[in-house]
C-alpha positions as CSV (number, residue, x, y, z in Angstrom):
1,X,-12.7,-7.7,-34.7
2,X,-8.9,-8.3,-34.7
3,X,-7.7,-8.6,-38.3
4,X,-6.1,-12.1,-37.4
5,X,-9.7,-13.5,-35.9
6,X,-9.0,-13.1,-32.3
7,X,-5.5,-15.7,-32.7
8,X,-3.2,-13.4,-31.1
9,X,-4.8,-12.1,-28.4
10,X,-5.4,-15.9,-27.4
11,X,-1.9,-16.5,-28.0
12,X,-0.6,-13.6,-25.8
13,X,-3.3,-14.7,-23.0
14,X,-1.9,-18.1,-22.9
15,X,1.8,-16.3,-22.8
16,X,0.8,-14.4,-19.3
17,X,-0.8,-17.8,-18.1
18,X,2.6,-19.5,-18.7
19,X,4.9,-17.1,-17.3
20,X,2.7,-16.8,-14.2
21,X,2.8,-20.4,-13.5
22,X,6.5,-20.2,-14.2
23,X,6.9,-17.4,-11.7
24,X,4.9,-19.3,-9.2
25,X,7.1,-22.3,-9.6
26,X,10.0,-20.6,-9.1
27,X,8.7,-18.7,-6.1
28,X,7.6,-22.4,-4.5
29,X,11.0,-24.3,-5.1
30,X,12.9,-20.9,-4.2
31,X,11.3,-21.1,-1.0
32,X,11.5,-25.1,-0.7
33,X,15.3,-24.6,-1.3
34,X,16.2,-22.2,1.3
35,X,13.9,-24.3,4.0
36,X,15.2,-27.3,3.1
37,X,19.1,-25.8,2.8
38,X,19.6,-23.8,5.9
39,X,21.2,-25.8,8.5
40,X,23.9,-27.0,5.9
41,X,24.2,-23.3,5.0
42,X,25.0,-21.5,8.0
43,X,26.1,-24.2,10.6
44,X,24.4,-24.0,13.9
45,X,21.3,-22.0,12.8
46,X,18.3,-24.1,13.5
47,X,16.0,-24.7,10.3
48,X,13.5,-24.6,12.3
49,X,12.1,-20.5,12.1
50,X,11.9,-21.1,8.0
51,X,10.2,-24.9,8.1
52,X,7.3,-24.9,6.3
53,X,5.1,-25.4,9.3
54,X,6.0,-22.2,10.6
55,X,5.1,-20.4,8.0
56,X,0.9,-19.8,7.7
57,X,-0.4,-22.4,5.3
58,X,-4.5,-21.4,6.2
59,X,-5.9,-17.6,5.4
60,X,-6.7,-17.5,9.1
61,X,-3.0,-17.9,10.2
62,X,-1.2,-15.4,7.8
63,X,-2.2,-12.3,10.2
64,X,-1.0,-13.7,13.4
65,X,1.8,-14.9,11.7
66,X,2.7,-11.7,10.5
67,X,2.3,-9.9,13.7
68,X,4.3,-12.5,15.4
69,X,7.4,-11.8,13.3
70,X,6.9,-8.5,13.3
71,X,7.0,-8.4,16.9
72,X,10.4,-10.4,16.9
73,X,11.9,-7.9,14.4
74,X,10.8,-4.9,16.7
75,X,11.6,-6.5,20.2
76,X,14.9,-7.8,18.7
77,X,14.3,-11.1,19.4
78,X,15.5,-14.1,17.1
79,X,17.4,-13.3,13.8
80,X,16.6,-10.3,12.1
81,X,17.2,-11.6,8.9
82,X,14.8,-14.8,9.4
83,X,12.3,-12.5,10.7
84,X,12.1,-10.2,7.5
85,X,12.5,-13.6,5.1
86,X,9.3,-14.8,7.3
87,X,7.7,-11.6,6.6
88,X,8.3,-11.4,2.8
89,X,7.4,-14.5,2.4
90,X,3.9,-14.6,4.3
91,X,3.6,-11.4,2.3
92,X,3.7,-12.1,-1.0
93,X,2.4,-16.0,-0.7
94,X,-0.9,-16.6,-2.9
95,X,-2.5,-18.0,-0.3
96,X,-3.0,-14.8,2.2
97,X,-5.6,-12.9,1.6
98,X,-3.8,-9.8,2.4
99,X,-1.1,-10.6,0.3
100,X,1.3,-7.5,-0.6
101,X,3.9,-7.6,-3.1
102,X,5.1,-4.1,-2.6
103,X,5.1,-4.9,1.4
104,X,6.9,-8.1,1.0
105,X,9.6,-6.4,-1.6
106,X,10.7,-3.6,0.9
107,X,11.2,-6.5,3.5
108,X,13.2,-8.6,1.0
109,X,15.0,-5.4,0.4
110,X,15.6,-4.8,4.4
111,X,17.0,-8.0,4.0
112,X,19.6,-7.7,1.3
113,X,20.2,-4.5,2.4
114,X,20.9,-4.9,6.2
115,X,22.0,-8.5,6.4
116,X,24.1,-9.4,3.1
117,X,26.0,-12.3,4.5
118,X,22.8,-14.0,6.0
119,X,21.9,-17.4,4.1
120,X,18.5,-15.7,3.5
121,X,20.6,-13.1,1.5
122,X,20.2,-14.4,-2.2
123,X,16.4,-16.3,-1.4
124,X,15.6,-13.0,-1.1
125,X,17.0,-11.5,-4.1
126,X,15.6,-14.2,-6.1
127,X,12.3,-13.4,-4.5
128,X,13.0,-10.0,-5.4
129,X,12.9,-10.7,-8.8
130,X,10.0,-12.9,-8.6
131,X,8.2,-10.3,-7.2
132,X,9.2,-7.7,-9.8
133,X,8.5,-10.4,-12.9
134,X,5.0,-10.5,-11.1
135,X,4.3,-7.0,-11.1
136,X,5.4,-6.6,-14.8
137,X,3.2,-9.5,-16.1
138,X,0.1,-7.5,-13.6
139,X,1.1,-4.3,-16.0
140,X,1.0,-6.8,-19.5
141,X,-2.3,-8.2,-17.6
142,X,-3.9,-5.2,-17.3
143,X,-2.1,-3.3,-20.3
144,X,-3.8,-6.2,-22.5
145,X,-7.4,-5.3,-20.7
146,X,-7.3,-2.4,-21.7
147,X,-6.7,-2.8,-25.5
148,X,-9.6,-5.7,-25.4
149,X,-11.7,-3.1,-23.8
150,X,-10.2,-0.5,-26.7
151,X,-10.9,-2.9,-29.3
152,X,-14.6,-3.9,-27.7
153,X,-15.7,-0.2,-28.3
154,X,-13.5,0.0,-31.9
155,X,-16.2,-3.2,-32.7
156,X,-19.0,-1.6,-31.7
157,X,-18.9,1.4,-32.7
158,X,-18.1,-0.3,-36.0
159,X,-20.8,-2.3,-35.9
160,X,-23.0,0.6,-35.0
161,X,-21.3,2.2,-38.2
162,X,-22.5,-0.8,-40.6
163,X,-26.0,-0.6,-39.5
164,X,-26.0,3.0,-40.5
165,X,-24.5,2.4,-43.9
166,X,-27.1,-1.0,-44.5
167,X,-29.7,1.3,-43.8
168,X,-28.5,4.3,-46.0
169,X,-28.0,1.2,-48.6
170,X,-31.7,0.0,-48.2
171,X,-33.2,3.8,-48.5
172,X,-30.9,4.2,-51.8
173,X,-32.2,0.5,-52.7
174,X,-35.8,1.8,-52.4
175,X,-34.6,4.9,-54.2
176,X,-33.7,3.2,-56.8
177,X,-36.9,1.3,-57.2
178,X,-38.9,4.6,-56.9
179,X,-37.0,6.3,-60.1
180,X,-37.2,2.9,-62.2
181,X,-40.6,3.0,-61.7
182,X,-41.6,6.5,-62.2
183,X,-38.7,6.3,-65.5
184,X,-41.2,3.2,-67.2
185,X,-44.4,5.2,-66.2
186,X,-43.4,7.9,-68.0
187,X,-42.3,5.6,-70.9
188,X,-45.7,4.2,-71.3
C-alpha cells in the first residue's frame, strides 16, 4: 500500500481525467471555430466542405467518409487542403471507431506542410498539438498502469511476506510455551 493511503495516485488519476477533457474541449471548439470561420477567412471559399454535416457524426459514416476524401485528394478534385483537414479530422474524432491519431497527425502535417497559406493552416497545427498532448497523457495513462500494477505485486508479495513472518511468530509463540513449560516441570 502506497505510504500516503492511495491519495496520490487518486489525485494524479483525476489530473489525466482533467487534462483529457481539456484536450477534448479544445479539439471540439478548435474544430467549431474553423467551421464556423471559413468563409470570412478566405473570401469565396464555400464553408460548405468543413460544415459539420459533412463531416461523419454516426460510426457507420466515418469509413465512407474517409474514402470519399481520400478519393478527392487522389483524383485532385476539390481543395487539397480541405480534403486533408476532413481527413485529420474524421481521423482522430472519438467517435470513429477506427480512429487514428498517428494517421490523422501525418495528414495534419500534409497540411501545414504543403498548404501554409490555406485557412486550414493553423486548425491544423492546433490539432497537431492536441493530438500530440493526447498521445503524451496515453504514455502518463499507461506509464501510471504500470506502476499500480508494480505496486499491486510490491503488496502482495508483502503481504505474502507477513503471513510468513505471523506464522514464524506463532511457531516461536508455541516455542516459547514449550520451554516455559518444560523450565517449571523441571522446577517441581
Amino acid at each position: 500500500m502506497p505510504i500516503d493511503g492511495g491519495r496520490l495516485s487518486s489525485w494524479r488519476r483525476a489530473g489525466l481525467r482533467r487534462r483529457l477533457y481539456d484536450a477534448f474541449l479544445i479539439i471540439f471548439f478548435l474544430g467549431l471555430s474553423a467551421c464556423s470561420q471559413i468563409g470570412a477567412i478566405v473570401p469565396g471559399l464555400d464553408p460548405e466542405p468543413v460544415d459539420q454535416q459533412r463531416i461523419p457524426q454516426r460510426p457507420a459514416e466515418f469509413e465512407a467518409a474517409l474514402k470519399e476524401n481520400q478519393t478527392a485528394l487522389d483524383e485532385g478534385r476539390g481543395s487539397p487542403d480541405v480534403a486533408f483537414f476532413k481527413i485529420g479530422v474524421i481521423l482522430a474524432h472519438p467517435s470513429n471507431p477506427k480512429k487514428d491519431d498517428s494517421r490523422a497527425m501525418r495528414s495534419f502535417k500534409a497540411l501545414v506542410q504543403k498548404h501554409p497559406q490555406s485557412a486550414f493552416s493553423e486548425p491544423a497545427k492546433a490539432w497537431i498539438q492536441v493530438l500530440e498532448e493526447r498521445r503524451g497523457l496515453a504514455q502518463e495513462k499507461q506509464k501510471l498502469a504500470e506502476e499500480r500494477r508494480a505496486l499491486a505485486r510490491d503488496r502482495e508479495t508483502l503481504s505474502q511476506e507477513r503471513q510468513k513472518l505471523d506464522y514464524v511468530n506463532q511457531k516461536s509463540l508455541q516455542l516459547d510455551l514449550e520451554i516455559e513449560k518444560r523450565r517449571r516441570s523441571l522446577r517441581k
